[in-house]
DONU-936010 format. One record per residue: x, y, z of N, C-alpha, C, O in turn; residue number from 1; residue in one letter. Coordinates in steps of 0.1 Angstrom, whole numbers. Atoms other than C-alpha are relative to their C-alpha. Layout:
REM DONU-936010
X:Y:Z:X:Y:Z:X:Y:Z:X:Y:Z:NUM:A
...
REM end
This chain:
REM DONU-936010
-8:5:10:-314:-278:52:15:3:3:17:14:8:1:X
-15:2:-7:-275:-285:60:7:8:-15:2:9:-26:2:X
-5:-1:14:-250:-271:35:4:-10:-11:3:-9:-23:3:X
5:12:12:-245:-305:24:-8:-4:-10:-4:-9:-21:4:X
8:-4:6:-276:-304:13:0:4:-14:-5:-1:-24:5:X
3:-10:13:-273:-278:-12:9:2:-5:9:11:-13:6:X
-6:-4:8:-244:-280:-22:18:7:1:29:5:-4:7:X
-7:-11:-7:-225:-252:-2:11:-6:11:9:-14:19:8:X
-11:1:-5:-192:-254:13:-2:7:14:-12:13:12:9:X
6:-1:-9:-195:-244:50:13:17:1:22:19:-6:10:X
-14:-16:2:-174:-206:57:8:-9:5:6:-19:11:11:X
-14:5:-3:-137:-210:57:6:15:6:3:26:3:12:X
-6:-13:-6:-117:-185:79:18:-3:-2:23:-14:0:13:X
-17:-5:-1:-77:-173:74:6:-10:9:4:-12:21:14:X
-11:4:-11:-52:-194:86:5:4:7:12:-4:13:15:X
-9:-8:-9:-36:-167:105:-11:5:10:-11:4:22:16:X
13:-7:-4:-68:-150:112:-13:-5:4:-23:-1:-2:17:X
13:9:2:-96:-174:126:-14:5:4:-25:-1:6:18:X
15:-5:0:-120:-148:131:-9:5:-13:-21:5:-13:19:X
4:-2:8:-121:-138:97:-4:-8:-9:2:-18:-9:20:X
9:7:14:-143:-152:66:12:-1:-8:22:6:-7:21:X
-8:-2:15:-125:-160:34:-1:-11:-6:-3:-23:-3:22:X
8:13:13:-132:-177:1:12:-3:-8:11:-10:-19:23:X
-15:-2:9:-96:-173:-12:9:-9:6:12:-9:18:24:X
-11:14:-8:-71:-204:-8:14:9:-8:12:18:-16:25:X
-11:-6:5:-34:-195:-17:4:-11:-15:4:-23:-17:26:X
3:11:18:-29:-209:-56:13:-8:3:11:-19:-2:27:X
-6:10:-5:4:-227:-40:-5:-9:11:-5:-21:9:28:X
0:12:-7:-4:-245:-12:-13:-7:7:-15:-17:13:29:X
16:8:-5:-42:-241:-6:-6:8:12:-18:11:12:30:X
8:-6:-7:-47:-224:22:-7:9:2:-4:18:-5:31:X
13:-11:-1:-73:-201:31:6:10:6:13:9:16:32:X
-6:-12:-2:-63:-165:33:-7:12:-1:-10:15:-13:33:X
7:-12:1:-80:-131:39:6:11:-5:18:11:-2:34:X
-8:-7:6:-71:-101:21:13:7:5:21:12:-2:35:X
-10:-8:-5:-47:-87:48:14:-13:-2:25:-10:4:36:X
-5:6:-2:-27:-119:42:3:0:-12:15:-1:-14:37:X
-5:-1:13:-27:-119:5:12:3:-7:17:14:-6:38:X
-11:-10:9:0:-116:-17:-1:1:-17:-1:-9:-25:39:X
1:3:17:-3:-107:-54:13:-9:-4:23:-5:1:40:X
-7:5:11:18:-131:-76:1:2:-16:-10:5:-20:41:X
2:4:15:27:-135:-116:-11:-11:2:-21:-9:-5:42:X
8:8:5:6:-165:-112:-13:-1:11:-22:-9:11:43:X
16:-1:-10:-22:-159:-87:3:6:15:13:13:18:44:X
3:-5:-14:-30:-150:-52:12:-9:12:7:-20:13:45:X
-3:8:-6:-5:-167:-27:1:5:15:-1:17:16:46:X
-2:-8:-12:0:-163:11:18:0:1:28:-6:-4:47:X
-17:-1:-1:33:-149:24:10:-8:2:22:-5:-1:48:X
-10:5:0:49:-178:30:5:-6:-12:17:-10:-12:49:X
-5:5:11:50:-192:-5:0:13:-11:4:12:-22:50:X
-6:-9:6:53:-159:-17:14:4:0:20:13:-7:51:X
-15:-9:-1:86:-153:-7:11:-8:-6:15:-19:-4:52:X
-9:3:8:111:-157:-30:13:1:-3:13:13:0:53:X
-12:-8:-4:149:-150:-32:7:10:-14:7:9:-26:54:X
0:-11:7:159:-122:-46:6:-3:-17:-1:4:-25:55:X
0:5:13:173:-136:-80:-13:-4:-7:-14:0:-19:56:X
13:-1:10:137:-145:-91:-4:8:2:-12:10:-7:57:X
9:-11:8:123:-113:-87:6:10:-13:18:13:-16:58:X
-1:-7:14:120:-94:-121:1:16:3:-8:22:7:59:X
3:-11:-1:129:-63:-119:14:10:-19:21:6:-28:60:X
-8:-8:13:146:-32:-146:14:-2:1:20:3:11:61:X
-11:0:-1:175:-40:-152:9:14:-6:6:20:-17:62:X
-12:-12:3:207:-9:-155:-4:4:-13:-10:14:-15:63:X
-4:-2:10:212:-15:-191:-14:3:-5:-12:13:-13:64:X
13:-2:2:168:-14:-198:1:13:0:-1:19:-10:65:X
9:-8:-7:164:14:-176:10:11:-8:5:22:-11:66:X
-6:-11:9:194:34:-197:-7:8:-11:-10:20:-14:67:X
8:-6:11:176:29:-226:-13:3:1:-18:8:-9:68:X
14:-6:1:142:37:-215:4:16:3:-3:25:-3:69:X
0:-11:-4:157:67:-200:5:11:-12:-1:22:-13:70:X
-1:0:11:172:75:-233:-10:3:-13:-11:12:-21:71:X
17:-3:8:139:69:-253:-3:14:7:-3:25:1:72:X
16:-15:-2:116:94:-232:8:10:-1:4:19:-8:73:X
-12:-17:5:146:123:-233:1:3:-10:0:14:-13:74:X
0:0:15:150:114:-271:-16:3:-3:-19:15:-6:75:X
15:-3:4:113:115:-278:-3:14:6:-5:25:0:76:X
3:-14:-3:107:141:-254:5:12:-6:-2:22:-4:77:X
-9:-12:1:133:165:-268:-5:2:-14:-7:13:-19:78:X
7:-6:20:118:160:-308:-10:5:8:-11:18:7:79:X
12:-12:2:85:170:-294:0:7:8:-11:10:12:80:X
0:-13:-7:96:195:-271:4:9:-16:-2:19:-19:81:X
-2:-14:10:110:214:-304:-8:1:-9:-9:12:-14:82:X
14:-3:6:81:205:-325:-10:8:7:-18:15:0:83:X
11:-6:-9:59:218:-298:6:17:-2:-2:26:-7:84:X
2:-11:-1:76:249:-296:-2:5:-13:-9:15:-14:85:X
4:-8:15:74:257:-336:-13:-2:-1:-17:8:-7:86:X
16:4:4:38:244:-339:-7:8:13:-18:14:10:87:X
7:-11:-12:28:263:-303:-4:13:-5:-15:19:-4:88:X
3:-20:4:31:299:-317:-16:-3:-8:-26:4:-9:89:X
20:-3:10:-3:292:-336:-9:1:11:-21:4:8:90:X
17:1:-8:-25:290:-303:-7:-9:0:-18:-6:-5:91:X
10:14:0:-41:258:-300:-15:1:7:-26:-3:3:92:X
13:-2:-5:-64:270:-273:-4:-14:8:4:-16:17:93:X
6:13:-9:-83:235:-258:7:-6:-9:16:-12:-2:94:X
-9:12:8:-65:214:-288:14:-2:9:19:-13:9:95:X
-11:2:-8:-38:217:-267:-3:-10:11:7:-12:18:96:X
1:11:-9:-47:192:-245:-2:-9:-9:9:-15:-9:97:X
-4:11:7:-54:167:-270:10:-3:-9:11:-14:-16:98:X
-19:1:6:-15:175:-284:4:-11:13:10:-22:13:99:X
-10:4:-11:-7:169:-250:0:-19:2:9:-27:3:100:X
0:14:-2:-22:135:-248:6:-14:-11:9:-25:-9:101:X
-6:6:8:-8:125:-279:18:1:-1:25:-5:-10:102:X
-14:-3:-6:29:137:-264:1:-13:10:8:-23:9:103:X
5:11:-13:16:115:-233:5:-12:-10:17:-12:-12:104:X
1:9:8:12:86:-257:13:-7:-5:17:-19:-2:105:X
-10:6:9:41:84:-280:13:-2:15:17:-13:18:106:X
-11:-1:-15:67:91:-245:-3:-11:10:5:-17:17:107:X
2:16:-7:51:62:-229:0:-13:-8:2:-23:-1:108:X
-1:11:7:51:38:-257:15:-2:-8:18:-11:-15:109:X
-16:4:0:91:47:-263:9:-7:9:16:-16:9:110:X
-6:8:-16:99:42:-229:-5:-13:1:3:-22:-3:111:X
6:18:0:80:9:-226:10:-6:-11:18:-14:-8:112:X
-12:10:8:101:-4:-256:13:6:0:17:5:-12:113:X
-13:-5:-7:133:11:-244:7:-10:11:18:-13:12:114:X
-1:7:-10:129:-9:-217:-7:-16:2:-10:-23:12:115:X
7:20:7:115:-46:-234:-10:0:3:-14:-11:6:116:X
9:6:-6:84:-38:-222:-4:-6:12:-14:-12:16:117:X
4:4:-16:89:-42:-187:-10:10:1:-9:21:-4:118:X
8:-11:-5:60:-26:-172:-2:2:15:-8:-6:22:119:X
0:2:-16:63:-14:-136:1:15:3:5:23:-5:120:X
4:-16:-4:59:20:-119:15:8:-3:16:19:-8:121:X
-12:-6:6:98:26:-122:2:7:-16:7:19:-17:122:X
2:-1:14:95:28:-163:-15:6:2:-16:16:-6:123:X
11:-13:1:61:47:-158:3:16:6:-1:27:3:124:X
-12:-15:-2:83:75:-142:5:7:-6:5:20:-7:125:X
-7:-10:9:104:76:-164:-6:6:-10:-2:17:-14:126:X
11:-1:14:77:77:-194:-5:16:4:-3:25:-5:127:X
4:-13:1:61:109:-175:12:7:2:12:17:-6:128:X
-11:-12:0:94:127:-166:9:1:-15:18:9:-17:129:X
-3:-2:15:102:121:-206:-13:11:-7:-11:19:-16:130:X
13:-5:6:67:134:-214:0:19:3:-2:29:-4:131:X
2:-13:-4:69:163:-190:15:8:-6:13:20:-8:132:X
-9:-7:6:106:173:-203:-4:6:-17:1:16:-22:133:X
4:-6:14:90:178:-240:-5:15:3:-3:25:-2:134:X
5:-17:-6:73:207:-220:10:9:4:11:21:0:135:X
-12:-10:-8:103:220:-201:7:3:-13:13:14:-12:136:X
-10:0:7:121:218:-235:-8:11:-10:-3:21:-16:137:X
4:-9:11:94:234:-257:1:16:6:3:26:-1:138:X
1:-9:-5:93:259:-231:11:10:-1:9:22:-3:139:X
-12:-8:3:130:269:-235:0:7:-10:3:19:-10:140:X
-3:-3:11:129:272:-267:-12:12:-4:-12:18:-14:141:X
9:-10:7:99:296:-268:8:12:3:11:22:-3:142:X
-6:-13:-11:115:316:-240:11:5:-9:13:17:-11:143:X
-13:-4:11:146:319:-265:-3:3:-9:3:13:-13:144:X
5:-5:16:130:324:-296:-11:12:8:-2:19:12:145:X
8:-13:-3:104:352:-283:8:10:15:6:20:20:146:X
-7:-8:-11:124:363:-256:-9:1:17:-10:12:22:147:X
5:0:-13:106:353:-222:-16:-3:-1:-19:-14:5:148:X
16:5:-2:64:350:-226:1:-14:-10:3:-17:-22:149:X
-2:18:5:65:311:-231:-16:-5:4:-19:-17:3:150:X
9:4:-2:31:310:-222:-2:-7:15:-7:-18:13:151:X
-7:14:-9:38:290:-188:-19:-5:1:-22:-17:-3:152:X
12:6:-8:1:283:-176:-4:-10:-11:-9:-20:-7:153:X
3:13:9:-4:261:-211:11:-5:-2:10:-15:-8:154:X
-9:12:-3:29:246:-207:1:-7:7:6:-18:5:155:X
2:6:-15:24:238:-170:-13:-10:-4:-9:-22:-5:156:X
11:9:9:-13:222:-186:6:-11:-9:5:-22:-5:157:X
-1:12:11:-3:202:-213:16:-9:11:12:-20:15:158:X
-9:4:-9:32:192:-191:-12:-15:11:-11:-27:11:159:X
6:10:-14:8:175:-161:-13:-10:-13:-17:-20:-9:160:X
9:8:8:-17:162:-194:9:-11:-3:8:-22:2:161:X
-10:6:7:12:148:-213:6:-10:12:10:-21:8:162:X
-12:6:-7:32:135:-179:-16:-11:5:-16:-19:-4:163:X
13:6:-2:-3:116:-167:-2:-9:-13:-3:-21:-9:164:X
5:9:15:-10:98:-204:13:-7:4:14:-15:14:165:X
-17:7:0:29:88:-206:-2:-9:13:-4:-21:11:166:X
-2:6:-15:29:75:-170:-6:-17:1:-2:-29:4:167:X
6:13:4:-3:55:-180:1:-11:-9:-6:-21:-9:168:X
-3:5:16:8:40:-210:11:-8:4:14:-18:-2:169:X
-12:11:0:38:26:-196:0:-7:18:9:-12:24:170:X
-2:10:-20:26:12:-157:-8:-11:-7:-11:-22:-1:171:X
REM end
């Protein structure tokens, strides 16, 4: 039985690559492409040459965005760095990690709208280095208010919980 037959399209191999298999055409112009040729697009899979675009259409953060995301997660970070340190003195113990994730949370969902909602690993940066400053900040403030035992090993903890959530939240 032929592929005709049944239906089946016969293998297609890479236009660059004619050793390789591939089931993947480029969503511009059609042709058959294996994954080392791939390029992601907004609108589908293309090969490099109709991927390449000039630098005016790529999307990226712009100055005035990336102020205000940077702005957000420092502002957010800094209220719950000083909530953290008044509410810390109780001992949380393991709750402390699900503070943290809720630190994570809100510092990545300022940053993301600080910055319109762009989402891209730049703005997920900043989201955790906002997240992880609520730690550096609660931390000061313990160190100042009790005079030095700031706890570090559950600020270092909730810090890498909190900077991990935020990061996620806004890639």
């Amino acid at each position: 039985m032929s592929s005709a037959d049944t239906g089946l399209s016969a293998p297609v191999t890479c236009a660059n690559h004619p050793k390789v298999e591939t089931g993947v055409r480029c969503s511009e112009c059609g042709k058959p492409i294996c994954p080392d040729c791939m390029v992601q697009s907004a609108v589908g899979i293309k090969c490099r040459e109709c991927a390449r675009m000039p630098r005016s259409a790529r999307v990226a953060l712009r100055p005035q965005k990336a102020a205000r995301a940077v702005g957000a997660a420092f502002g957010v970070g800094s209220g719950l760095g000083v909530l953290l340190a008044f509410v810390g003195g109780a001992g949380f113990g393991f709750f402390t990690l699900i503070v943290a994730y809720f630190v994570g949370l809100l510092t990545g969902r300022a940053t993301l709208r600080g910055a319109g909602y762009y989402r891209a690993e730049s703005t997920a940066w900043i989201a955790a280095a906002g997240a992880g400053w609520a730690y550096v900040c609660a931390g000061i403030v313990i160190a100042s208010q009790v005079g030095g035992d700031a706890r570090l090993y559950v600020q270092v903890l909730g810090l890498l919980v909190a900077a991990f959530f935020a990061y996620r939240e806004a890639s």
